[in-house]
C-alpha positions as a Markdown table, in Angstrom:
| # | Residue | x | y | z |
|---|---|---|---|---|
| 1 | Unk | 70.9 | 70.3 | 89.2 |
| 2 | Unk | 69.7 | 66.7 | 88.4 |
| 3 | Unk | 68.2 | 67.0 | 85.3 |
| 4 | Unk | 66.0 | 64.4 | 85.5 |
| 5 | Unk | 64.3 | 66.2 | 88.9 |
| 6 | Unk | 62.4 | 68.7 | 89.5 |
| 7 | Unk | 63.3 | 72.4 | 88.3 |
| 8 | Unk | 65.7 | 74.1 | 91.0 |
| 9 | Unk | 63.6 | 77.0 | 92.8 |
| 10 | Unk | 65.0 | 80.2 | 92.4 |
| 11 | Unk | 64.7 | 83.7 | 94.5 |
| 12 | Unk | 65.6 | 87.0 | 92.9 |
| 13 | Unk | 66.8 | 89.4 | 95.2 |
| 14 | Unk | 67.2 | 92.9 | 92.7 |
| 15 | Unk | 64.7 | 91.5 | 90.1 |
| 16 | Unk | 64.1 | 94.8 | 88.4 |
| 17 | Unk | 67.9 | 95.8 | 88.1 |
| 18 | Unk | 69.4 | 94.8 | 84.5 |
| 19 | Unk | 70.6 | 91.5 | 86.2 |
| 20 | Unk | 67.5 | 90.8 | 87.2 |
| 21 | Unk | 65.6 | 91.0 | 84.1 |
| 22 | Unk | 68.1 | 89.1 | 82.3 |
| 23 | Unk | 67.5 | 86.1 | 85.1 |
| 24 | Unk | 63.6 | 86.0 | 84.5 |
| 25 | Unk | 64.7 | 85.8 | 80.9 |
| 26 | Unk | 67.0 | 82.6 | 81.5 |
| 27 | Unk | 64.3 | 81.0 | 83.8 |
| 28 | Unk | 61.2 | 81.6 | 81.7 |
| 29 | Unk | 63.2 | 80.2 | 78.4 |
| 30 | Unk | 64.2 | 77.3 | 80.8 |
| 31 | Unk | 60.7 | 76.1 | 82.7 |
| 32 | Unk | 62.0 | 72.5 | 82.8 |
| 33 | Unk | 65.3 | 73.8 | 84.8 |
| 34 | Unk | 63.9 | 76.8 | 86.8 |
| 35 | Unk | 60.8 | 78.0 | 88.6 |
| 36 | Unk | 60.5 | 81.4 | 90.5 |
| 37 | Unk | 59.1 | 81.1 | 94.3 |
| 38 | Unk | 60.2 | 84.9 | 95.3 |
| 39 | Unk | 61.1 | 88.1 | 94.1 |
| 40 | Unk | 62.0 | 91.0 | 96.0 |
| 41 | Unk | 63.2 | 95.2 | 94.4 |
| 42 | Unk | 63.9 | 98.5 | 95.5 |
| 43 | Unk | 60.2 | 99.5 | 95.2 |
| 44 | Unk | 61.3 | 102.2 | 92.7 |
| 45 | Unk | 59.5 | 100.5 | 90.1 |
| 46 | Unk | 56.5 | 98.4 | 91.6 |
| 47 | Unk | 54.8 | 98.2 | 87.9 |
| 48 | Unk | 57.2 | 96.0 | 86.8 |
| 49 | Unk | 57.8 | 94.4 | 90.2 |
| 50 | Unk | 54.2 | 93.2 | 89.9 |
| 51 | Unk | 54.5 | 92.4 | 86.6 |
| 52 | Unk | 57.4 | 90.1 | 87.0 |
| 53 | Unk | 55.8 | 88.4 | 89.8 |
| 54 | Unk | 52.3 | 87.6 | 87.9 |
| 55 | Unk | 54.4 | 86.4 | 85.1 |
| 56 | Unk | 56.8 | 84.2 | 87.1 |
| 57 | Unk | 53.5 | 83.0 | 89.6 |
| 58 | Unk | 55.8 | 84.3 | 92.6 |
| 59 | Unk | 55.0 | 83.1 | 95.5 |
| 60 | Unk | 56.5 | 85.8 | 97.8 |
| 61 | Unk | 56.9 | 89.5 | 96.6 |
| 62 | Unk | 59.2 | 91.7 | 98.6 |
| 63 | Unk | 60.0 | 95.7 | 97.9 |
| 64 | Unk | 62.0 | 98.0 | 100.2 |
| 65 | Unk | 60.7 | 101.1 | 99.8 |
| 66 | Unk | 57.0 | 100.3 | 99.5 |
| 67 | Unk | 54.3 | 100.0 | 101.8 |
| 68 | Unk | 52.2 | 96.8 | 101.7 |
| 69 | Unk | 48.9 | 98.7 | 100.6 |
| 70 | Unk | 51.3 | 100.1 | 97.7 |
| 71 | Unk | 52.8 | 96.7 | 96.8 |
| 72 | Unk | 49.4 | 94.7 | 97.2 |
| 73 | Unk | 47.7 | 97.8 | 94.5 |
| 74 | Unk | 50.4 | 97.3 | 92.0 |
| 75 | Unk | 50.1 | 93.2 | 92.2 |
| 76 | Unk | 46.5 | 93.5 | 92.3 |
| 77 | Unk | 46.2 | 95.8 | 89.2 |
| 78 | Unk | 49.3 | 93.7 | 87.1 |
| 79 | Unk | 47.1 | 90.5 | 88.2 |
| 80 | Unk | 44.0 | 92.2 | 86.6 |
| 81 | Unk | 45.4 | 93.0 | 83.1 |
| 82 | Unk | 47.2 | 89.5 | 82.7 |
| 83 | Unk | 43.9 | 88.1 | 83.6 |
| 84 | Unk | 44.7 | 86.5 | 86.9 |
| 85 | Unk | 42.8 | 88.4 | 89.4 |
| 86 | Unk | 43.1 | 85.4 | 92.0 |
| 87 | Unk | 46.8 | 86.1 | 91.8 |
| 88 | Unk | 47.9 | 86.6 | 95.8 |
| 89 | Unk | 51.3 | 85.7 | 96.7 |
| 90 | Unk | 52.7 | 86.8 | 99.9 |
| 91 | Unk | 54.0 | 90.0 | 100.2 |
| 92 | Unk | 56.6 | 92.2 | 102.1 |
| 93 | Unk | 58.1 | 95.0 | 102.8 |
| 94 | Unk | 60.4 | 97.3 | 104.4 |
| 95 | Unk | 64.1 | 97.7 | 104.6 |
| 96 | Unk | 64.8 | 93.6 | 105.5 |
| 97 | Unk | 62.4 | 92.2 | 103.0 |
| 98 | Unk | 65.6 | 90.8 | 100.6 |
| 99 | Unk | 66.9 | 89.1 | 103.6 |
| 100 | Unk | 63.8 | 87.9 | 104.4 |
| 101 | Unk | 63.0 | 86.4 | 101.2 |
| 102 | Unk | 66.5 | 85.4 | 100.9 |
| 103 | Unk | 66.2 | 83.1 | 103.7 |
| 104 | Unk | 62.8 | 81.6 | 102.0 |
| 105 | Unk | 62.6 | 78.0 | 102.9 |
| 106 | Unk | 61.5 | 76.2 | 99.5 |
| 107 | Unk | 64.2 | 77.9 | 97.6 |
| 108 | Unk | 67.4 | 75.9 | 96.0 |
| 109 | Unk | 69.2 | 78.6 | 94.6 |
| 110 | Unk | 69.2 | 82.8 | 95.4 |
| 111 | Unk | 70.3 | 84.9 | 92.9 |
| 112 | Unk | 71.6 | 88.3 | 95.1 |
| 113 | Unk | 71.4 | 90.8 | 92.0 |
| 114 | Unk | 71.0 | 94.0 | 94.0 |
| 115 | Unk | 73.1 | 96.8 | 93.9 |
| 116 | Unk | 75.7 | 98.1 | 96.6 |
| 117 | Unk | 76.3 | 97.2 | 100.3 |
| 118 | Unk | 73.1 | 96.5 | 101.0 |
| 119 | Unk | 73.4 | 93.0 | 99.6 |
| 120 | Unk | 75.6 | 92.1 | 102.5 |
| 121 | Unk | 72.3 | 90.9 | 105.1 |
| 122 | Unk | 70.4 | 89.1 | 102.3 |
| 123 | Unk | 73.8 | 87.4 | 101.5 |
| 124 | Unk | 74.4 | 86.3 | 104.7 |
| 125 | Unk | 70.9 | 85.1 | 105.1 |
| 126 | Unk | 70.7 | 83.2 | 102.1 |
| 127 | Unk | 74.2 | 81.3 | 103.1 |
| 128 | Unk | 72.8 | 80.5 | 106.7 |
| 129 | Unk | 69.6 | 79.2 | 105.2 |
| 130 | Unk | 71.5 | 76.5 | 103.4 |
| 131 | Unk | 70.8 | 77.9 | 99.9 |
| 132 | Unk | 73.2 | 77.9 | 97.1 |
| 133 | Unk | 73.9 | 81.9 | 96.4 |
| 134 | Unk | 74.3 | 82.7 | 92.7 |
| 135 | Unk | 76.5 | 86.0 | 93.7 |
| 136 | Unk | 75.9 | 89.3 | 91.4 |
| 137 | Unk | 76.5 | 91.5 | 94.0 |
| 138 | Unk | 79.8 | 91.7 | 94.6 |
| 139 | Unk | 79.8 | 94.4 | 97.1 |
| 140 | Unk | 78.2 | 92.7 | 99.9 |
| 141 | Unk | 81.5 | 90.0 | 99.6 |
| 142 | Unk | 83.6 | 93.2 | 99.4 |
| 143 | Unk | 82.2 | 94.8 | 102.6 |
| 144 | Unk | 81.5 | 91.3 | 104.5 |
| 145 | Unk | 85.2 | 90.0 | 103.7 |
| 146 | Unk | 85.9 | 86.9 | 105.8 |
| 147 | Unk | 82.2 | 87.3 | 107.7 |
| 148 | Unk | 80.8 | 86.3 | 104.4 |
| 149 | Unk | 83.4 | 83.6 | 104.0 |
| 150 | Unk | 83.0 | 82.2 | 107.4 |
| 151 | Unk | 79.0 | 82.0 | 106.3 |
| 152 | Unk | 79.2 | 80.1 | 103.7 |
| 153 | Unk | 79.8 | 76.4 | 103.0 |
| 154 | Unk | 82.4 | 75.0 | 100.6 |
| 155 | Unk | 80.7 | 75.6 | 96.9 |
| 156 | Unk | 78.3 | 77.4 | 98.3 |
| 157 | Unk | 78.8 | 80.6 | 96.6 |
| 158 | Unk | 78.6 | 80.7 | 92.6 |
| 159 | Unk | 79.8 | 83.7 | 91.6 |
| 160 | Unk | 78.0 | 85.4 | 88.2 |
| 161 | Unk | 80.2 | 88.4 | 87.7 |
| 162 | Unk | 80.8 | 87.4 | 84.4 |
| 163 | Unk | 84.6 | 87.7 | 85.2 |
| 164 | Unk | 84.8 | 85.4 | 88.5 |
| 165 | Unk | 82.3 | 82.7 | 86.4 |
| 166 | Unk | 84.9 | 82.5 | 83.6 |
| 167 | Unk | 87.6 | 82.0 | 86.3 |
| 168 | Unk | 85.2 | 79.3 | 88.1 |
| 169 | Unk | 84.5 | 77.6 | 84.6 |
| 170 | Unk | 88.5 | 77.7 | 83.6 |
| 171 | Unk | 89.9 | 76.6 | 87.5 |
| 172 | Unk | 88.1 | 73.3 | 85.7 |
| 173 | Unk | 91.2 | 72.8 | 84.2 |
| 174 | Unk | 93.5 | 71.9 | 87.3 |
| 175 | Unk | 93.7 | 71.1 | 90.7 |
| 176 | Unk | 94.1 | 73.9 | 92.9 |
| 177 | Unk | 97.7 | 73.4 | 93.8 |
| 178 | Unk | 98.1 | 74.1 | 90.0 |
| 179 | Unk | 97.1 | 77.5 | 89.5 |
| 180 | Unk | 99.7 | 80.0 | 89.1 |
| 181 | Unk | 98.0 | 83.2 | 88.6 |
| 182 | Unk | 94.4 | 84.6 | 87.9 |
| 183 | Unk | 93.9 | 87.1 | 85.5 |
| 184 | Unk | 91.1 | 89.5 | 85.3 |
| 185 | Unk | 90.2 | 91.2 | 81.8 |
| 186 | Unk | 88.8 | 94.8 | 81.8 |
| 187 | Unk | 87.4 | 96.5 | 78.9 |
| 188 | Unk | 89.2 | 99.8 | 79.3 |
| 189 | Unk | 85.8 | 101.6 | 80.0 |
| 190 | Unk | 85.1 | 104.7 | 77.8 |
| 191 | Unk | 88.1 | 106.5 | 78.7 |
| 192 | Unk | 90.9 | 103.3 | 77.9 |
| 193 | Unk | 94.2 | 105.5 | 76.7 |
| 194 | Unk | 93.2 | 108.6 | 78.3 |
| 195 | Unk | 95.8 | 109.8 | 80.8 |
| 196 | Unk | 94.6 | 111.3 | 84.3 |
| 197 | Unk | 95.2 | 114.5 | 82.8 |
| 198 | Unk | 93.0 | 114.2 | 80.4 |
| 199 | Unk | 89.9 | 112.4 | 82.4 |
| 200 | Unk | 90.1 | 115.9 | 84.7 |
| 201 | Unk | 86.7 | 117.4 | 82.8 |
| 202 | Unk | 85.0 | 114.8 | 82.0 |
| 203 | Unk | 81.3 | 114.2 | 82.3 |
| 204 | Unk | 79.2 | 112.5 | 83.8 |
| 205 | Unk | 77.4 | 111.6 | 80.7 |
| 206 | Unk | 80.7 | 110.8 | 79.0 |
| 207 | Unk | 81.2 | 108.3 | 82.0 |
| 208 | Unk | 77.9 | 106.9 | 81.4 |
| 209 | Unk | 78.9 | 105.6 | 77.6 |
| 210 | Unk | 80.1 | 102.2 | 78.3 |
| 211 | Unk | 81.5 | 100.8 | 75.2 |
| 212 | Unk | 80.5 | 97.0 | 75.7 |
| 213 | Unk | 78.0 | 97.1 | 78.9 |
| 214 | Unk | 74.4 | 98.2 | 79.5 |
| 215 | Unk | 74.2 | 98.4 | 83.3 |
| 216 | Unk | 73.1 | 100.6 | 85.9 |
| 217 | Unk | 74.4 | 104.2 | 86.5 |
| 218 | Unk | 77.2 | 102.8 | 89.7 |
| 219 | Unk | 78.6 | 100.3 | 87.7 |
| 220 | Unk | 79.2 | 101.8 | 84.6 |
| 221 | Unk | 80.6 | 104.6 | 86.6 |
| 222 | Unk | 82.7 | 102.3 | 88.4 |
| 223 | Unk | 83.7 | 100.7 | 85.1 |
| 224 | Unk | 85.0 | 104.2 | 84.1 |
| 225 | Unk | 86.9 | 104.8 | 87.3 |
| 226 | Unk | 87.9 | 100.9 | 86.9 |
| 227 | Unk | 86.6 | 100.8 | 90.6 |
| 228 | Unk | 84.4 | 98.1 | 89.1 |
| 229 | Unk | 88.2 | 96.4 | 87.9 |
| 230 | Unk | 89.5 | 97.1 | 91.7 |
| 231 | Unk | 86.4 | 95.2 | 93.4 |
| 232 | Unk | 86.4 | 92.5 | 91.2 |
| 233 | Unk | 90.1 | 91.8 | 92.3 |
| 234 | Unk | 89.1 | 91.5 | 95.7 |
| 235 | Unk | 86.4 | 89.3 | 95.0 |
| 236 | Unk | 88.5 | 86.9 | 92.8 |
| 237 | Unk | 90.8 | 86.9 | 95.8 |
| 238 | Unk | 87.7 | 85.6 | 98.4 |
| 239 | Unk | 86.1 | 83.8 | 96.4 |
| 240 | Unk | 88.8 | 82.0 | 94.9 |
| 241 | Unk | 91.4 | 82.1 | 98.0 |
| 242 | Unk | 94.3 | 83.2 | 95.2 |
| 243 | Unk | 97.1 | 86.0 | 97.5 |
| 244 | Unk | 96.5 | 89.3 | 95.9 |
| 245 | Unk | 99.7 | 89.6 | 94.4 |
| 246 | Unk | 98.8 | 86.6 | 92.0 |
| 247 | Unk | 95.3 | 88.4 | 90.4 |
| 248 | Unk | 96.4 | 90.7 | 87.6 |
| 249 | Unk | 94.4 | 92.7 | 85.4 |
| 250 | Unk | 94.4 | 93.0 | 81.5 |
| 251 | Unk | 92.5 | 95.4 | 79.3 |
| 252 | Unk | 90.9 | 93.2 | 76.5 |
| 253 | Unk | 88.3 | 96.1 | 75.0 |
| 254 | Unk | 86.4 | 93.5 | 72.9 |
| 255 | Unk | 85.2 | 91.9 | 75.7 |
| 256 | Unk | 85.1 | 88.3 | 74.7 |
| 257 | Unk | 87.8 | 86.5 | 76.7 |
| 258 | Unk | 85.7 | 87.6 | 80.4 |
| 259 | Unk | 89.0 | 86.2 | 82.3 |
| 260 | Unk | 91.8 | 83.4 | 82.5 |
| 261 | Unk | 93.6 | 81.0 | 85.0 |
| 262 | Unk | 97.5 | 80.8 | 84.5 |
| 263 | Unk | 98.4 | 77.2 | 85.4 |
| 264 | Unk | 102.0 | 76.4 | 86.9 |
| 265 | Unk | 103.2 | 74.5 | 84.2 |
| 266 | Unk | 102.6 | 77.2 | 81.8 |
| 267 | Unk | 99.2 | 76.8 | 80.5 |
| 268 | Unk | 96.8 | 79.6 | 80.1 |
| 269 | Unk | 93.1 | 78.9 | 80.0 |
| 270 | Unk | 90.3 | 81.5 | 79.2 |
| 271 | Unk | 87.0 | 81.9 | 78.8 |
| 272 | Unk | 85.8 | 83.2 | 75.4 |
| 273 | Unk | 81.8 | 84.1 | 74.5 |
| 274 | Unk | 80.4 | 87.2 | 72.9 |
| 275 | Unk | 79.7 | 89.5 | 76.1 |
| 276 | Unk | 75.6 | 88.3 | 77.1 |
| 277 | Unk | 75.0 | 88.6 | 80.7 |
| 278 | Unk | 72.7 | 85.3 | 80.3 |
| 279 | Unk | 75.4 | 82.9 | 80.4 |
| 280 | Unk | 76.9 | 83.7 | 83.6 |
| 281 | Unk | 73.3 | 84.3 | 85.0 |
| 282 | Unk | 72.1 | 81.0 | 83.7 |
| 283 | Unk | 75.7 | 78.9 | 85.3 |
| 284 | Unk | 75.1 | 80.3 | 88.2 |
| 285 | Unk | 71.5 | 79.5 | 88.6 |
| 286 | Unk | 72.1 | 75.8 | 87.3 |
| 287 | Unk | 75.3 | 75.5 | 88.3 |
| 288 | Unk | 77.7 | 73.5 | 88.5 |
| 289 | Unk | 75.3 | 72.3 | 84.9 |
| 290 | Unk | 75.3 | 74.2 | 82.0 |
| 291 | Unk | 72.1 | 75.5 | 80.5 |
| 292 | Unk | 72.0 | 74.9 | 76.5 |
| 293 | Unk | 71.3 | 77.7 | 74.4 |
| 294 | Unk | 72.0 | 80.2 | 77.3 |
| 295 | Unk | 73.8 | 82.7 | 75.1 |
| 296 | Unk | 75.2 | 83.4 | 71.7 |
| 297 | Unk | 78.7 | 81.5 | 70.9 |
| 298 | Unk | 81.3 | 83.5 | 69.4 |
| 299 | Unk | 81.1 | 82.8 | 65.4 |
| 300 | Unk | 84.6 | 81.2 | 64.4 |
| 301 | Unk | 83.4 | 81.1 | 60.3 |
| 302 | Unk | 84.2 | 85.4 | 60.4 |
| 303 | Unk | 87.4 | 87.0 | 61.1 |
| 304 | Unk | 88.0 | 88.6 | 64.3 |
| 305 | Unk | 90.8 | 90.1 | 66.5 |
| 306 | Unk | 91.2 | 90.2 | 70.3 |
| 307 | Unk | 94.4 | 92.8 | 72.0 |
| 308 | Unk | 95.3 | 93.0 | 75.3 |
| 309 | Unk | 97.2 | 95.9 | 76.8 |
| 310 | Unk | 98.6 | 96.2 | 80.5 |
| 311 | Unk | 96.4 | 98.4 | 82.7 |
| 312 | Unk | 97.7 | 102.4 | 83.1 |
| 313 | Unk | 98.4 | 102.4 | 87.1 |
| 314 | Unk | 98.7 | 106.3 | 86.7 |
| 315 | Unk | 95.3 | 107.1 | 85.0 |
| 316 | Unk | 93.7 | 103.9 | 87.2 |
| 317 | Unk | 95.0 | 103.7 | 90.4 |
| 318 | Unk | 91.6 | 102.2 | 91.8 |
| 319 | Unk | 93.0 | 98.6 | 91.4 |
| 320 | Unk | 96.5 | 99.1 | 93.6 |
| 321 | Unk | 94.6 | 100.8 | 96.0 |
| 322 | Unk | 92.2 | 98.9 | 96.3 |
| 323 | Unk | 95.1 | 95.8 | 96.5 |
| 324 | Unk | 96.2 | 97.8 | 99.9 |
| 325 | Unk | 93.5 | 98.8 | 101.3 |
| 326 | Unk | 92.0 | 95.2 | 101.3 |
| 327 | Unk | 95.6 | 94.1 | 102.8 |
| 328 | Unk | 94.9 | 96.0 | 105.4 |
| 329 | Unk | 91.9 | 93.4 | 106.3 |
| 330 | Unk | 89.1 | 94.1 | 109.2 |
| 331 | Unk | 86.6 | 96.8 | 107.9 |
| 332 | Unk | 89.0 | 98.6 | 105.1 |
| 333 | Unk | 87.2 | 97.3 | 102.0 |
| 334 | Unk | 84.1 | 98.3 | 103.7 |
| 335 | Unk | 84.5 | 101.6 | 103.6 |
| 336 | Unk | 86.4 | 101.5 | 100.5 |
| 337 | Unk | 83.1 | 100.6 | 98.4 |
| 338 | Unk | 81.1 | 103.0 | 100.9 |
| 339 | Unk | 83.5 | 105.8 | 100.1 |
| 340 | Unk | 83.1 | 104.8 | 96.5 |
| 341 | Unk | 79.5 | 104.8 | 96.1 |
| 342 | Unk | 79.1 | 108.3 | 97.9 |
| 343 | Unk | 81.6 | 110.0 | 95.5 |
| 344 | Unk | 80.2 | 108.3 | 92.4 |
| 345 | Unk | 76.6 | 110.0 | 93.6 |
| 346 | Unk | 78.3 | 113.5 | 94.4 |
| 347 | Unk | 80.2 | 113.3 | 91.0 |
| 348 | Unk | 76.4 | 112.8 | 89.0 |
| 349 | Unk | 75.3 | 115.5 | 91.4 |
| 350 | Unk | 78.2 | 117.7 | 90.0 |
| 351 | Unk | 79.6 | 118.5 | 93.6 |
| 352 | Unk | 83.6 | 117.1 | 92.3 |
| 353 | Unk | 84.9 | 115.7 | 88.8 |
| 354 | Unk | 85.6 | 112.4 | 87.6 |
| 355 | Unk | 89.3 | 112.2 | 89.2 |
| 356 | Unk | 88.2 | 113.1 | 92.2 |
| 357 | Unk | 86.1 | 110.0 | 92.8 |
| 358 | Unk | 89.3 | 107.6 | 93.6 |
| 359 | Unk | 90.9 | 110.4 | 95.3 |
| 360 | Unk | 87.9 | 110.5 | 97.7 |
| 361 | Unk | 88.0 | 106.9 | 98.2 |
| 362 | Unk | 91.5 | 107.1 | 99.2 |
| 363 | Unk | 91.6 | 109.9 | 101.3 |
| 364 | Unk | 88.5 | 108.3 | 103.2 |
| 365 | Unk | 90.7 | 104.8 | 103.8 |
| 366 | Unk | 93.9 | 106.4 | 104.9 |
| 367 | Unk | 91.9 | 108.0 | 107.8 |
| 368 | Unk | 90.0 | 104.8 | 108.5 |
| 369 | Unk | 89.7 | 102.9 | 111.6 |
| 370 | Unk | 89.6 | 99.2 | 111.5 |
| 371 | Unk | 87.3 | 97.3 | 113.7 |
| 372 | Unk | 88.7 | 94.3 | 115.7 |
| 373 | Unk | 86.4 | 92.4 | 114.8 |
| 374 | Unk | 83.8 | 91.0 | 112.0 |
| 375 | Unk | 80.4 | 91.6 | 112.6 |
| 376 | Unk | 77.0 | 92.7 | 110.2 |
| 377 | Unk | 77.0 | 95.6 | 112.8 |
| 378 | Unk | 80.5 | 96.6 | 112.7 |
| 379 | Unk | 80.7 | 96.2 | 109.0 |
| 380 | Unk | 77.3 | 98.7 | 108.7 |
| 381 | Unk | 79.3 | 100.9 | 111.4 |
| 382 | Unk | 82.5 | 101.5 | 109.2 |
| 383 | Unk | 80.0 | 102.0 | 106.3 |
| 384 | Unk | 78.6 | 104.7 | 108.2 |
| 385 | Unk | 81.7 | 106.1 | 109.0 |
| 386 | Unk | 83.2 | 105.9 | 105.7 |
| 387 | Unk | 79.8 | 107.6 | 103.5 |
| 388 | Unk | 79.8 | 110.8 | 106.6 |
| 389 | Unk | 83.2 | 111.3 | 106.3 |
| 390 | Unk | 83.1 | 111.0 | 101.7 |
| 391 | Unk | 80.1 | 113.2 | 102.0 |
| 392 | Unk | 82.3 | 115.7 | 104.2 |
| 393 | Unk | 85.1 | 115.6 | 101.6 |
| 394 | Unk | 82.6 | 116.1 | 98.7 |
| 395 | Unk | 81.0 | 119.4 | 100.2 |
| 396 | Unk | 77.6 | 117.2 | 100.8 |
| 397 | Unk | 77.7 | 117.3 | 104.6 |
| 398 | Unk | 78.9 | 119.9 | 106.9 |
C-alpha cells in the first residue's frame, strides 16, 4: 500500500460475521487507506447487510441465501432511512455470489471472513483474479491444502488469524533458512486444566464461555475442543511451509503474546498486543504496511504477568490428530474440518456430548478415502462424504 496513492479497494466476503464488522470498523476509521467496492453475507441478516453497504457506498452487494427482490427491499429501505434513496449498487445472489464478488475486478485486497468450507471457492477465486487475499477463513486453506497453494502467487496470501499474523510479523526477524520452530499460543479455552474426564458433561453453553474471545458459535466451540488450536497448526504449516513436527502449541491464557518464531541460533521472537481483532484485520488489509492506531498497545507503566503451560494431549487430542490426519495429505483435512463442523452442530443440538466431538472427527478420518487427486470437486466430494458419514455417527442420519 503506497501511501501516497489512492486507498486500496477492499471486498468483504462474510461482512456481517464478527470479523466482518470489525473490518468496516478498520476501513471507515481509515478513509485515506481503504475504500469498500463489495460486500457479500449469508443473507441471515439482510438489515445489516444493507446497512453496511449504504454506509460503506458498496458498489456490489452479494447474499447467499436471499433472493434478489429480498436483497434489493432491504437496500432500498436501509437507503431510505440514511437518506440516500439513489443508493443502487449491484447486487447478487445465490450460493456463488462470494466467489463472484471475490473475483470483482477493481478490487486490491479481499478479505475471505466467512465461516467454514465454503470459503474454499471464493478463495480460489479471489487468488486467480490476481487479488491479494487477507485470509480469515482458515478452513477453506484447511480443505483446499496444496489446491489453494498451487492458486496462489508468492505473498499472495496474508493471513489475519491473529496467530499466523503474529508469526508473519515475527518471520520479519530472519531469513527463512533461520527459523527453527513456530510456535502457536492457545488460550486454554474455558475448560484449560480440566481432564477429559471431567469435560464428559459439559454443556453447550459452558462451551460457549470463551474466556478471551467473542466469536461465532463454531469457533468458540472449536476453541473449547482446541479444534480451532488443531486447524490453525495446519495452516501455519501451508502458509508458512514449516514440516509439522516443527509447529508446537503453547497455552498462554492471557492472550497477549498471539504466537512466536524460534530462530536457529536461539532467539525467540513474539508478538505481544492486548487481544483486538483490529490489528490483524487492519495488517492484513494494508499489508505488508501497518495502519497507525489500529488497536490498543499493551500498557507497560502497570504490572502484568504472562504463563505458559504445555498443552494436555490427553484432554486435547484435536492437535495430534489433526498433525496425522493432515500427513496423510490428498483430501484428509477435508473431511477432518467437515467431520468437525457436523459434530460441533449435533453437540448444540444435544444428539452427543462435548468429548464426543473429536471422537467423531476421528472415527470419520480413519475410515476416509483419499482422492488421487486435488480438485474444488473432489475436495466438495470428500466433504460430502465426511458430513454423511459424521451425521451417521451422531444419530442425525440413518
Amino acid at each position: 500500500m503506497d501511501h501516497d496513492h489512492a486507498p486500496r479497494r477492499v471486498v468483504i466476503l462474510g461482512s456481517t460475521g464478527s470479523v466482518g464488522v470489525q473490518a468496516l470498523d478498520v476501513v471507515r476509521r481509515n478513509p485515506e487507506k481503504f475504500t469498500i467496492v463489495a460486500l457479500t453475507a449469508g443473507g441471515g441478516n439482510l438489515a445489516l447487510l444493507a446497512e453496511q453497504a449504504v454506509a460503506a457506498g458498496a458498489r456490489a452487494v452479494g447474499a447467499a441465501a436471499a433472493s434478489e427482490p429480498e436483497l434489493g427491499r432491504a437496500i432500498a429501505a436501509a437507503a431510505r432511512s440514511a437518506g440516500e434513496p439513489d443508493y443502487r449498487p449491484q447486487i447478487v445472489t445465490g450460493p456463488d455470489a462470494s466467489a463472484q464478488l471475490a473475483a470483482w475486478p477493481d478490487a486490491d485486497v479481499v478479505l475471505n471472513a466467512i465461516t467454514g468450507s465454503i470459503g474454499l471457492a471464493p478463495t480460489l477465486a479471489a487468488l486467480e483474479a490476481g487479488h491479494l487475499l487477507a485470509l480469515a477463513n482458515k478452513e477453506s486453506l484447511i480443505a483446499g491444502g496444496e489446491l489453494v497453494r498451487k492458486a496462489a502467487g508468492d505473498g499472495q496470501i496474508v493471513p489475519v488469524d491473529s496467530e499466523h499474523s503474529a508469526i508473519a510479523q515475527a518471520l520479519r526477524s530472519g531469513a527463512r533458512e533461520e527459523v527453527d520452530r513456530l510456535v502457536l499460543t492457545a488460550s486454554g479455552g474455558p475448560f484449560r486444566g480440566r481432564s477429559r474426564t471431567e469435560m464428559a458433561g459439559v454443556t453447550p453453553q459452558e462451551a460457549l464461555a470463551h474466556p478471551t474471545w467473542d466469536m461465532g458459535k463454531m469457533i468458540t466451540t472449536n476453541s473449547a475442543t482446541m479444534v480451532n488450536k488443531a486447524l490453525e497448526v495446519i495452516e501455519a504449516h501451508l502458509l508458512f511451509d514449516i514440516p509439522l513436527d516443527r509447529i508446537d502449541v503453547v497455552v498462554h491464557p492471557q492472550s497477549v503474546i498471539h504466537s512466536m518464531v524460534q530462530f536457529n541460533d536461539g532467539s525467540t521472537i513474539a508478538q505481544a498486543s492486548p487481544p483486538d481483532m483490529r490489528l490483524p484485520i487492519a495488517l492484513g488489509l494494508g499489508w505488508p504496511h501497518r495502519v497507525s492506531g489500529a488497536a490498543t498497545p499493551c500498557d507497560w507503566t502497570k504490572a502484568a504477568q504472562w504463563s505458559f503451560e504445555p498443552l494436555d494431549d490427553e484432554a486435547f487430542p484435536a492437535v495430534g490428530l489433526a498433525k496425522r490426519t493432515s500427513a496423510r495429505g490428498s483430501t484428509f483435512m477435508a473431511a477432518y474440518n467437515a467431520a468437525n463442523e457436523e459434530a460441533v452442530e449435533a453437540f448444540h443440538s444435544g444428539r452427543i456430548g462435548f468429548t464426543d466431538i473429536v471422537d467423531v472427527v476421528a472415527a470419520v478420518v480413519s475410515e476416509h478415502q483419499g482422492s488421487h487427486e486435488m480438485t474444488l470437486d473432489t475436495v466438495l466430494d470428500a466433504e460430502r462424504r465426511a458430513r454423511l458419514h459424521a451425521r451417521i455417527r451422531c444419530g442425525l442420519q440413518d
